[in-house]
N, C-alpha and C positions, 0 to 999 in steps of 0.2 A: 858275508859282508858285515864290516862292524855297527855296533849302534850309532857312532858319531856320521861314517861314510852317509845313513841311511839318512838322520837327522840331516847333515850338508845337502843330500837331493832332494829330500822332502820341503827346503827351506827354499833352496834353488826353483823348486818347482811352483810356491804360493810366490815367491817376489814374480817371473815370469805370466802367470794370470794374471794380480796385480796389474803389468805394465798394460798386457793385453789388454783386461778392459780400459785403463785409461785410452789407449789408440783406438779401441773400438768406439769408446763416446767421443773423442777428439773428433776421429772421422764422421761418425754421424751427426757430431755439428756444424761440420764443414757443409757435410751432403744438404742435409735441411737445409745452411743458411745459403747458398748456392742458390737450391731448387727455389726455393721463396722468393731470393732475391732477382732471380732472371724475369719471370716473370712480368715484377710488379714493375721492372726495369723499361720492359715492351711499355705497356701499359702508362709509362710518365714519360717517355720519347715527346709525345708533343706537347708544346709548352700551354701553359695555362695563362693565360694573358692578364686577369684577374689579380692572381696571384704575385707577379711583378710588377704589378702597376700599386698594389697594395708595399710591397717591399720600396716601390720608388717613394710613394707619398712618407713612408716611416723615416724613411733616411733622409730626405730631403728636410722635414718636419724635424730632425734630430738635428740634425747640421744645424739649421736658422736658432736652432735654440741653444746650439755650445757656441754662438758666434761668427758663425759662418755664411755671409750670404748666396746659398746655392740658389737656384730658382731650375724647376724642373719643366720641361717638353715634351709629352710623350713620356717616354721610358727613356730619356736622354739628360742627367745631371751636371750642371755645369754651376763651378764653382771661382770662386777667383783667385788668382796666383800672382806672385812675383811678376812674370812677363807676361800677362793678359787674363786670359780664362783656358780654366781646363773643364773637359767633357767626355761624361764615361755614363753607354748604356748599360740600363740595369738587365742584364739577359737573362735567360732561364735557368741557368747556374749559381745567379746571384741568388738566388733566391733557399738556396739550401736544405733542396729537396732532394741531394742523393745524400747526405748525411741525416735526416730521417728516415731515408728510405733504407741505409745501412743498419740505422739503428733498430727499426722494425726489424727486422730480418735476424739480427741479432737476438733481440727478443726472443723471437717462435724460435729461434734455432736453438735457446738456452734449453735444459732440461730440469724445468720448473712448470710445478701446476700453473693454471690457466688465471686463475685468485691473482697472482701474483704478477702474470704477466701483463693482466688487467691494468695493474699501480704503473707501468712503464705509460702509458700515456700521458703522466703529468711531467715525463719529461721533456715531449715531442715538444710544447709551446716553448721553452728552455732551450731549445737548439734553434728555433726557430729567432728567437730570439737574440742568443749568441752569433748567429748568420746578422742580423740587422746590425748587430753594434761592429763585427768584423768590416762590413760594406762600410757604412758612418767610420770607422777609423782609415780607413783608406784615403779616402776624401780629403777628412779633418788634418791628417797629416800632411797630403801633397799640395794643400793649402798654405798649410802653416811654414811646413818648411821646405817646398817645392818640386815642380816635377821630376828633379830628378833621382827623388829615391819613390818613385812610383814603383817601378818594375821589383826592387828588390823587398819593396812594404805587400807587395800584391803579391808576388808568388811566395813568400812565405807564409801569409795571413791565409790564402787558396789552398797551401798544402799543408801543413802544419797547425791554426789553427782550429779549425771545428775537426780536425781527427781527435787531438785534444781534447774539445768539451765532449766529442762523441765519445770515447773513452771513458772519461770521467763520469757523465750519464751514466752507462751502462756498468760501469766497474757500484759507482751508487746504489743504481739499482738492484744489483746481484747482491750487491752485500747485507741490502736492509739498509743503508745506513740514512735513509730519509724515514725511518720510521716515525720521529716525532710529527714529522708534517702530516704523515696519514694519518696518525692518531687524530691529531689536530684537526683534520676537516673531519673525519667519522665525528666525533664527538662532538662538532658545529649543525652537520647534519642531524643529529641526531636528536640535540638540542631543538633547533628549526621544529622537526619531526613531535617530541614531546610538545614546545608551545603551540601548536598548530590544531594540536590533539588535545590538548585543555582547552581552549579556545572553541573547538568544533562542540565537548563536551556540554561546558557553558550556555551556548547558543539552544544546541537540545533542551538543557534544564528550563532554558529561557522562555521557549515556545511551546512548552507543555504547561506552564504554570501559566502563559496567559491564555491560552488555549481552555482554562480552567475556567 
């Protein structure tokens, strides 16, 4: 066999491991974020009532203050339109807790130390929030310019927008590219931590010399 044939299989043989392990982590990210996510799936089936009555008060509170006079019922929004009033409860969905709960999952499923996957929790408040301003644009719209681009502002905003910020989160997160903001709060804390500790220091020197 000559040296090129052997070089050709030898080369043939590292791209083929190569792919291997990419399929091998592909797949055990699926497997994890799977396993993770059935789970925590069981476990948020029943709604949390708190939690959408908190989502109603936000968006209702948003509305009244782009202009909008909505007035809330319950978990029942109604706001005003062209030919009367429109009204949409805020359900357990609106609330945009399977797009945390994806994102979690996502998370434990990445293959990064646990330091790191830590920092994912300053995005969970971020989607949560991106969910209140999607709700609030649904409203604000079929108000503005009426009901009947409900159905087509709704199941777009429902399928397509927070896959979107979910993506973007997570794509953020993996890359590092919020680093200045961690920076930013360590170094607040840390600050906080240092005044806190000269201040404690002070106080000591304090009551040893009157103590004198």
């Amino acid at each position: 066999m000559s040296k090129n044939k052997k070089k050709s299989i030898l080369k043939n043989i590292k791209v083929n491991s190569k792919i291997d392990k990419k399929l091998i982590k592909i797949l055990k990210f699926s497997v994890v974020f799977n396993l993770f996510l059935a789970p925590l799936y069981i476990m948020t089936r029943n709604n949390i009532y708190f939690l959408q009555q908190l989502t109603a008060e936000l968006v209702t509170t948003l509305l009244n203050r782009t202009g909008v006079a909505a007035s809330l019922k319950e978990l029942m929004i109604t706001v005003p339109v062209k030919t009367g009033l429109f009204g949409g409860t805020v359900d357990w969905d609106c609330t945009g807790w399977k797009s945390i709960l994806v994102f979690i999952a996502l998370v434990v499923a990445t293959p990064t130390d646990w330091r790191k996957k830590l920092k994912a929790w300053f995005f969970i408040p971020l989607i949560y929030l991106a969910n209140i301003l999607r709700v609030w644009f649904v409203f604000f719209f079929v108000s503005r310019f009426g009901i009947e681009h409900f159905e087509t502002i709704h199941k777009t905003l429902w399928s397509w927008g927070l896959i979107a910020v979910l993506l973007v989160c997570w794509v953020c997160w993996y890359k590092d590219w919020c680093k200045g903001l961690y920076r930013q709060h360590s170094r607040q804390s840390h600050k906080s931590h240092v005044i806190k500790s000269k201040i404690a220091k002070r106080k000591l020197i304090y009551s040893k010399r009157t103590k004198k």
